[in-house]
C-alpha positions in Angstrom: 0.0 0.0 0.0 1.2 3.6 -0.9 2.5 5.3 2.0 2.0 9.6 2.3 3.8 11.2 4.9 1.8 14.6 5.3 4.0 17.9 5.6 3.1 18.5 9.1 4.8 15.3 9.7 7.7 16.0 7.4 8.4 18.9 9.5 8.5 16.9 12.6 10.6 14.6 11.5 13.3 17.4 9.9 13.2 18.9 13.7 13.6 16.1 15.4 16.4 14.7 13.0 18.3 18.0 13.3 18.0 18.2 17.0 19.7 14.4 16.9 22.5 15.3 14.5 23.0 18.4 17.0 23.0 16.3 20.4 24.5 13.3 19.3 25.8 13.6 16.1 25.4 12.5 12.6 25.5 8.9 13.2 22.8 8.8 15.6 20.4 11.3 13.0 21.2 8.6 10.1 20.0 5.7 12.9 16.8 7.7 13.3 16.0 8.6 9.7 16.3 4.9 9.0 14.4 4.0 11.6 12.0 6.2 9.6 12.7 4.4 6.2 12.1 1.1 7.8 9.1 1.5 10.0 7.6 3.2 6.5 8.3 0.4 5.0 6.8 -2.2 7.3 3.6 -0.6 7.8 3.2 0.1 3.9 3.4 -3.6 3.9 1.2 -4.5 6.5 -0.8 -1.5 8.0 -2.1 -3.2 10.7 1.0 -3.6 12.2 0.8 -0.7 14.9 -1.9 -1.3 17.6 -5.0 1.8 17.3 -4.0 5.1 19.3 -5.9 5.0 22.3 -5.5 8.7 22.7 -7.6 9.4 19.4 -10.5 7.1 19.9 -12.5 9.9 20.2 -11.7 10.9 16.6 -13.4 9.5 13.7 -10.9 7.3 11.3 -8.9 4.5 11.8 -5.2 6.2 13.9 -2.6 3.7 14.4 0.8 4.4 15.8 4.1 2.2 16.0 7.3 3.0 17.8 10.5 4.1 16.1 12.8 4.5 19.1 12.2 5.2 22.9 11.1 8.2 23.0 9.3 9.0 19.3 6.5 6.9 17.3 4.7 7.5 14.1 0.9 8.1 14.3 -1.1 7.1 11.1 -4.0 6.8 9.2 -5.5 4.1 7.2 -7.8 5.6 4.5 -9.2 2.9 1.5 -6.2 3.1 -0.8 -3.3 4.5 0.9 -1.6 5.1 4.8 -1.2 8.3 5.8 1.3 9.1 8.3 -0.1 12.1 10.2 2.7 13.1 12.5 6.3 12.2 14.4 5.0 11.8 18.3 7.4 12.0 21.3 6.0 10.5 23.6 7.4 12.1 26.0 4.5 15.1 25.4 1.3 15.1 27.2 -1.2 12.5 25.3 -4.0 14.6 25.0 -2.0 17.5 22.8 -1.6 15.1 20.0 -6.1 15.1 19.6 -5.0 18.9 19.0 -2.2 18.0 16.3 -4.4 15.6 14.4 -7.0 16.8 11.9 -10.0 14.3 11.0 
């Protein structure tokens, strides 16, 4: 399935790969961005693979998320002929901010 990564999300994932390259270094931003790659990969493949975000059950669609390292995961949709991923999450950030981030 065709996987969309939305710009909102492309943005998130620019900051948070600079902010790697900046505190660890460019070794550790190249781990994370394929992190990215592969976790893109896997769900494109099989989109059920991340369990549904319990913090947008409120929302109407189907929001899944799947972890790309300890402290980030990747929240996304599953519309009828693609995935959409809708945004980078660190998880670190209070749950009920991301309803605010997400647009049905």
């Amino acid at each position: 399935m065709r996987v969309i990564i939305t710009d909102f999300a492309k943005q998130e994932i620019r900051r948070t790969a600079s902010y790697i390259q900046k505190e660890f270094g460019k070794i550790s931003k190249n781990n994370f961005l394929q992190s990215i790659r592969l976790t893109r990969k896997l769900i494109g493949t099989n989109p059920y693979l991340g369990p549904k975000e319990q913090s947008l059950d409120e929302l109407p669609g189907n929001y899944r998320s799947i972890v790309v390292n300890n402290l980030n995961k990747i929240v996304y949709s599953i519309k009828e002929d693609h995935i959409l991923i809708e945004d980078l999450w660190d998880v670190r950030r209070e749950p009920n901010s991301l309803k605010r981030q997400i647009n049905p």
